[in-house]
N, C-alpha and C positions, 0 to 999 in steps of 0.2 A: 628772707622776704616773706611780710606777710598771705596766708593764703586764707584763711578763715578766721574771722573773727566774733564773737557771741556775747556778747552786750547783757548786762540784766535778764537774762530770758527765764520767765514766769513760764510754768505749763501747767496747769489742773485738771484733773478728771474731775466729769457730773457722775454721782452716782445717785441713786434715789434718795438714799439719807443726807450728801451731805457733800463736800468737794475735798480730792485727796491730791495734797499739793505738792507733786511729784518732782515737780522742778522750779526751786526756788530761789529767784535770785543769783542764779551764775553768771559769770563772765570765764573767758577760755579763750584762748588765740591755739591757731595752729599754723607752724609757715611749712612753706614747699618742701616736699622733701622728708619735713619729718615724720616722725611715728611717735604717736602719742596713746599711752593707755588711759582709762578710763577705768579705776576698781571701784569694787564696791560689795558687798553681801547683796544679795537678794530683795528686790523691796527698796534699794538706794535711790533709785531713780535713774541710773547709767542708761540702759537702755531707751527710756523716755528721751533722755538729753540726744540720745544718739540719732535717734529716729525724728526727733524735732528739725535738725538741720535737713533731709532732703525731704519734709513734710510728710512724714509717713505715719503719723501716729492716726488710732484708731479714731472712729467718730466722736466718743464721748469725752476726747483728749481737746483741749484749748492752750491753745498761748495767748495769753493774757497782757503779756508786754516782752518789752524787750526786743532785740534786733539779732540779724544772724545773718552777716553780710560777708559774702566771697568776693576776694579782690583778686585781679587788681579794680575792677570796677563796682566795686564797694556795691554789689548786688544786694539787698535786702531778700531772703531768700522768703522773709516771713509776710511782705508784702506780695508775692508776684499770684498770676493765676495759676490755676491749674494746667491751662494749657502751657504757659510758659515753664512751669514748673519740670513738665517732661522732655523737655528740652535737656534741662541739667541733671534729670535724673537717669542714670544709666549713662550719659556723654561726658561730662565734668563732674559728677560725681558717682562712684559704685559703690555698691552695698551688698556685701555677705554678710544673710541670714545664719540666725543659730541653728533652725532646723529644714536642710536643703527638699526635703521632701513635701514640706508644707507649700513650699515658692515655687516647685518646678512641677510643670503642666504634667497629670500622669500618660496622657494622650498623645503627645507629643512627643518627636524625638529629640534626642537632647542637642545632637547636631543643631537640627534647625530652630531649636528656642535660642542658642547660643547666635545664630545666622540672625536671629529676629531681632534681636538687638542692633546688630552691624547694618543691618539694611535699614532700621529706621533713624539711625545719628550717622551714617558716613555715606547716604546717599549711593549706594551703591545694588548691582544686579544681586541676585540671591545665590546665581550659581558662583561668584564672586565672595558673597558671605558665607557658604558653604566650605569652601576652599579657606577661610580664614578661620573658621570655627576649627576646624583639624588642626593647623598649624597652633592656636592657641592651646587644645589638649596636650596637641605634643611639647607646647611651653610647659607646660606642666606636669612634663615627666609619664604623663597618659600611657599604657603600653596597648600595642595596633590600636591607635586613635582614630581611625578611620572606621573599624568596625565598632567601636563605641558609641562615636557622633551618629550612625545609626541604631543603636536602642534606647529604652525606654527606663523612664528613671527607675522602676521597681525594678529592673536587670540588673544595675550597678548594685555596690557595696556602699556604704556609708562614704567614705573613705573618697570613693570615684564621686557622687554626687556631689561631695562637697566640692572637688575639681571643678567639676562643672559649673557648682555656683561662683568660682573664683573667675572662671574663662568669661561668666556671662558678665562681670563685673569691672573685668579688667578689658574686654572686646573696645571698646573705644576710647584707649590710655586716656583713663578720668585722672583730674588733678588731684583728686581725694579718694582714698579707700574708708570705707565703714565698715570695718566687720566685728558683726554685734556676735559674740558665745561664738567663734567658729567652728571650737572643737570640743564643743561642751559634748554632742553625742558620739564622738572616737574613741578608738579605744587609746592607749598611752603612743604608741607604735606612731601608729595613724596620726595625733595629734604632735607629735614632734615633724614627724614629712610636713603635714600643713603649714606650720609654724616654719617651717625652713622655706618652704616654696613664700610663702609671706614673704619675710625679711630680703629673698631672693629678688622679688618681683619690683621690690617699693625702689630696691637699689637699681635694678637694672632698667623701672620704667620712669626711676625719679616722681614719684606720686605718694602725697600724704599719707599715711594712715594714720586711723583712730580704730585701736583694738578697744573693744569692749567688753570686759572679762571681771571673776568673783576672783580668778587665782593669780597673786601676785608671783609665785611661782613661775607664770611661762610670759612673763611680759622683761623680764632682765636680759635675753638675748636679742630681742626685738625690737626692744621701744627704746625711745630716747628720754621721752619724760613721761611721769607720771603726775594725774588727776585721780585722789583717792576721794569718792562721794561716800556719804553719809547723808540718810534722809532727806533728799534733794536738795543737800547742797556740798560744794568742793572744801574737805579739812584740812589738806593741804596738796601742796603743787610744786613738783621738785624735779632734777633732773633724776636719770635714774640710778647713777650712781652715788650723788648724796642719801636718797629716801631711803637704798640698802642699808649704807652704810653708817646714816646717821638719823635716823627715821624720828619726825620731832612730835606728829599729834599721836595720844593716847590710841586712838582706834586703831594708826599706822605699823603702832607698836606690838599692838595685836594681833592684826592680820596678818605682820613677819614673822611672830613668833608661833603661829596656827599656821607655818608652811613648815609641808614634815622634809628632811634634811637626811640621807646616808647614816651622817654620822651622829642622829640624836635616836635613840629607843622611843618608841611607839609613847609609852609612860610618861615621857617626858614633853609630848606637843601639846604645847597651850592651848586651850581650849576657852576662848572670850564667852563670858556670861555675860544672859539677858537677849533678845533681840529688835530690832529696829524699831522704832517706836510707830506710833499711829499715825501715821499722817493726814489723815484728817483731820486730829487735832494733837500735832505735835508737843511737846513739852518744850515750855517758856526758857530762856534762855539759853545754853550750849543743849543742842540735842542728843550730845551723847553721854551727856551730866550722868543719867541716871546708874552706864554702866561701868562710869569713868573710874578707878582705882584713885586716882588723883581729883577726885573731887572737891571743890570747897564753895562757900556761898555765893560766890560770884556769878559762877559757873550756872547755880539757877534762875540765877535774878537778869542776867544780860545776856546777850548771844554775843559770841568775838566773832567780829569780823576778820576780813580776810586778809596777814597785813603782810607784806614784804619787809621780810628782814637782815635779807641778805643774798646780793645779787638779784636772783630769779627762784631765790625759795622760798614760798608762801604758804605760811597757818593762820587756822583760825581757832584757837587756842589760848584761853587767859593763862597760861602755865607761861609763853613767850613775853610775858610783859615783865 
């Protein structure tokens, strides 16, 4: 069953020179239940797309067109006010940031920023939200969660903070999880516990996720399907056992073969030349013409659309015609 859906969504940043057109033209569905990655390099545009759906992007950011409607009552997420907007943000939909230190009050303990949420989407006492903020850390494997919901986020490790941004996200089972780089700042250790309590929590609270990540590496025990962006826009859209297994756009090909692997020597990880283009004024036709091994005239003259070719796997790729 469908749970989100994203229609043409245009997004641009103003900068003084000129407008950098981050997200261009996407569409993406995501139903209940699943887990959907979102790759890309740096500069793609993933995090834009991400932050677009519960309206968080910075001042200088615009949606330009396009719709981004949560059903079952086909909300327009991109019409509603601000006030309404805080309704769905933190209750029907969570969001874990890439860097939990930036998000979380240093003044504040983390118990009760955790409680601040509960008490403003479930109507409830604080000593009531208090008591639910613990039970949450200890969802999350927290060890003595009670003496933690009392300190202060410079107390914790990496590792704990980001707990906490997952407690404050998950505190009102949202239909949707967003977690934009979760483990970009852990270390290896650290970022597989996270990644397991993830996969743990989506199964046990039944709620979407949309990982948003550069490494395809840690999205094949997790996710269901994959959305590989390219200078804001989707090159292909697969589940995730085809895109391994039989990975069909050039950049795809890439990024699998630039994930280092046990059994291949350092010498041998491919390393993709050239990077992302300009997006202020991108290059005419396939955007990734320039660093494509498989180049040919077409590729500069036209852009391929996005086309389904089989079942539910979709490229954008003149190499498929």
């Amino acid at each position: 069953m469908k749970l989100l859906e994203i229609s043409n969504l245009v997004v641009y940043y103003s900068t003084l020179q000129s407008l950098v057109k981050a997200v261009d033209n996407i569409s993406l569905e995501v139903n209940r239940g699943e887990a959907v990655a979102i790759v890309g390099e740096s500069g793609s545009g993933k995090t834009t797309l991400a932050l677009s759906i519960p309206r968080l992007l910075p001042d200088n950011a615009r949606i330009l067109s396009g719709s981004i409607q949560l059903h079952p009552e086909k909300i327009d997420l991109t019409k509603l006010s601000e006030k309404e907007l805080r309704k769905i943000r933190g209750g029907r939909i969570g969001m874990i940031f890439q860097d939990p230190m930036t998000y979380l009050n240093p003044v504040m303990k983390v118990g009760d920023q955790i409680a601040e949420s509960i008490v403003h989407h479930q109507n409830c006492s604080l000593k009531e939200a208090r008591k639910k903020s613990i039970e949450l850390l200890e969802k999350l494997k927290v060890p003595d969660a009670d003496n933690v919901a009392s300190r202060y986020p410079h107390q914790l490790s990496g590792g704990m903070k980001q707990r906490v941004m997952i407690s404050i996200a998950i505190s009102c089972n949202p239909e949707l999880l967003i977690a934009d780089e979760p483990t970009t700042a852990l270390d290896v250790t650290v970022q597989a516990e996270v990644l397991e309590l993830l996969k743990n929590l989506i199964r046990e609270l039944k709620t979407a996720l949309i990982l948003v990540t550069h490494d395809l590496g840690i999205v094949a025990e997790t996710c269901d399907r994959v959305a590989i962006m390219y200078a804001g826009k989707i090159v292909e859209l697969a589940d995730i056992y085809s895109l391994y297994k039989d990975p069909k756009h050039p950049y795809t090909i890439g990024l699998l073969n630039a994930v280092p692997t046990i059994k291949e020597s350092q010498s041998r990880i491919h390393i993709m030349t050239g990077s992302i283009p300009d997006l202020t004024n991108p290059p005419p036709g396939c955007r990734f013409h320039p660093r494509c091994p498989y180049m040919f005239e077409k590729c500069m003259r036209e852009e391929p659309p996005l086309i389904n070719f089989n079942k539910n796997r979709y490229v954008a790729c003149w190499l498929m015609e």
